[in-house]
N, C-alpha and C positions, 0 to 999 in steps of 0.2 A: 504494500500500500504506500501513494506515495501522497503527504496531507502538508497542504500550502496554509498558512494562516498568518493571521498581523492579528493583533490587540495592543489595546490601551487600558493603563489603569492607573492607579494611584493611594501611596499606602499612606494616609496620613494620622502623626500623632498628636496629644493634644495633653495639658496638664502634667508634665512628666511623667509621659505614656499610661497615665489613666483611662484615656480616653481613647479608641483608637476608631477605622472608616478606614476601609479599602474596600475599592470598586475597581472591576474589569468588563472590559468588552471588547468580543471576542468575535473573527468573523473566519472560518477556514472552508477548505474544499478538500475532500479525500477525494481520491481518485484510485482506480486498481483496490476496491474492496473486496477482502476476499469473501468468498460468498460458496456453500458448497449447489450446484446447480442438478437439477434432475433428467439423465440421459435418459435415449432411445433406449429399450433392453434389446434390440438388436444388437446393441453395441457393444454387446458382452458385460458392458460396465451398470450401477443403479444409480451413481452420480460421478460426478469429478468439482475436486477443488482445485480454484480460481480466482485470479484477479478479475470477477466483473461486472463491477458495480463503481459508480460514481455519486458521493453527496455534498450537498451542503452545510453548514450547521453555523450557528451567530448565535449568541447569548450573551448576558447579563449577568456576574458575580457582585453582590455583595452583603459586606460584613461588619459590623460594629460588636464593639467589645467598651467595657466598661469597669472599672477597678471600681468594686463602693466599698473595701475597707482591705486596706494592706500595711497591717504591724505586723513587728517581729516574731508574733506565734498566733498570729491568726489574720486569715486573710479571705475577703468575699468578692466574689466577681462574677460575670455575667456576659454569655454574648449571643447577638442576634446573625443570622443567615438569609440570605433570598438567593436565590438562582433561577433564573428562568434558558432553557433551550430551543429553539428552533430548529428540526431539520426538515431537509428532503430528498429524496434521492432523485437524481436528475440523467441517471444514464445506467441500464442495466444491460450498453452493448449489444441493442437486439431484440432483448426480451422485454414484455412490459411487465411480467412478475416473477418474483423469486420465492420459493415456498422456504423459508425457514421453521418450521416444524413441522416435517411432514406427517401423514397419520393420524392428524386431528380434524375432525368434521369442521371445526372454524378455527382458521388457520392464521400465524404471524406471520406476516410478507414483507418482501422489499418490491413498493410498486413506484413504477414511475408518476412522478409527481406528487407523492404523497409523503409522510414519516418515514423512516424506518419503523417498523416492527409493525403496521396497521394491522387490525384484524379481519379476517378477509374468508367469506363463507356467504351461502345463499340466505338473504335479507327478505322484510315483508316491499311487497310492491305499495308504490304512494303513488298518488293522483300529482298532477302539475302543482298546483297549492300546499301541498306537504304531507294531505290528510290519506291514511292507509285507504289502500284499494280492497273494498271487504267486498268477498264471494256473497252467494244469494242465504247464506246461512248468518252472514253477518263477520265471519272470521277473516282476519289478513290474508292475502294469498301468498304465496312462497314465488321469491323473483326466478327465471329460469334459469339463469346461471349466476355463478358466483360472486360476488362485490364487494366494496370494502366499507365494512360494518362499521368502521369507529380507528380513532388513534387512542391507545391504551398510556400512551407518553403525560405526565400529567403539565398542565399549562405554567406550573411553577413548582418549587419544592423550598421550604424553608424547613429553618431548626433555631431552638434554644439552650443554651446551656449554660448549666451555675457550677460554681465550683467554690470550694470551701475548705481550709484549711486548717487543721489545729495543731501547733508543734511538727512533729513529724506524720502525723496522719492526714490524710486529703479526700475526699468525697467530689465527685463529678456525678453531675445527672445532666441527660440530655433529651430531650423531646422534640 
């Protein structure tokens, strides 16, 4: 795999390092992803691994941290997380999907234009307005071929965490 990227950020401290703020942003392209692919069984083989897949990916890091008591046998502190990612894959050389877990009735994919990992299986059909297509019994119909039901990547991901110190003993919790 070969992955181009530039970012910027910046670690800034504050109150003699009580206080700290660092932010990144981040913008790359992998290219030659390997990916293991599903062959012809004519072809004696059931797949082969390979470079090929191409994505993109830009996100958002950041982090504050905050000293609220540091003496010499006891000390309390605090820090906050955000991260958010964006990808997509933008080249699978060919193909428009790549089954990454095969064997499962709804499946994680590498499809063009979409996330990595989307979920990807036979969906309810929807009218143009959004609203499901219900057969003369009233039930969803099943669409006839397969599509991509959702991105399972979530839109952000954060954390907290404290930490506490007495003498030689120290306590961390993170949520």
């Amino acid at each position: 795999e070969l992955k181009t990227e530039w970012e910027i950020g910046g670690d800034l401290r504050f109150f003699n390092d009580n206080l700290s703020l660092s932010f990144t942003y981040y913008d790359n392209i992998i290219e030659g992803i390997l990916l293991d692919v599903t062959l012809s069984p004519s072809t004696g083989f059931s797949t082969q691994y390979g470079n090929y897949g191409e994505m993109t990916n830009n996100g958002i890091e950041l982090d504050l941290g905050l000293t609220l008591i540091d003496k010499e046998d006891f000390g309390l502190s605090t820090a906050i997380n955000w991260s958010t990612n964006e990808n997509e894959v933008t080249d699978l050389y060919g193909t428009e999907s790549i089954n990454l877990s095969p064997g499962a009735s709804v499946s994680s994919r590498a499809v063009v234009g979409y996330p990595l990992g989307v979920l990807y299986g036979t969906g309810s059909k929807t009218k143009s307005d959004g609203s499901f297509d219900l057969n003369s019994n009233g039930f969803p119909q099943i669409t006839s071929s397969p599509e991509v039901l959702g991105d399972p990547n979530p839109d952000w991901r954060g954390g907290i965490s404290f930490s506490m110190r007495y003498k030689k003993f120290r306590l961390n919790a993170v949520l």
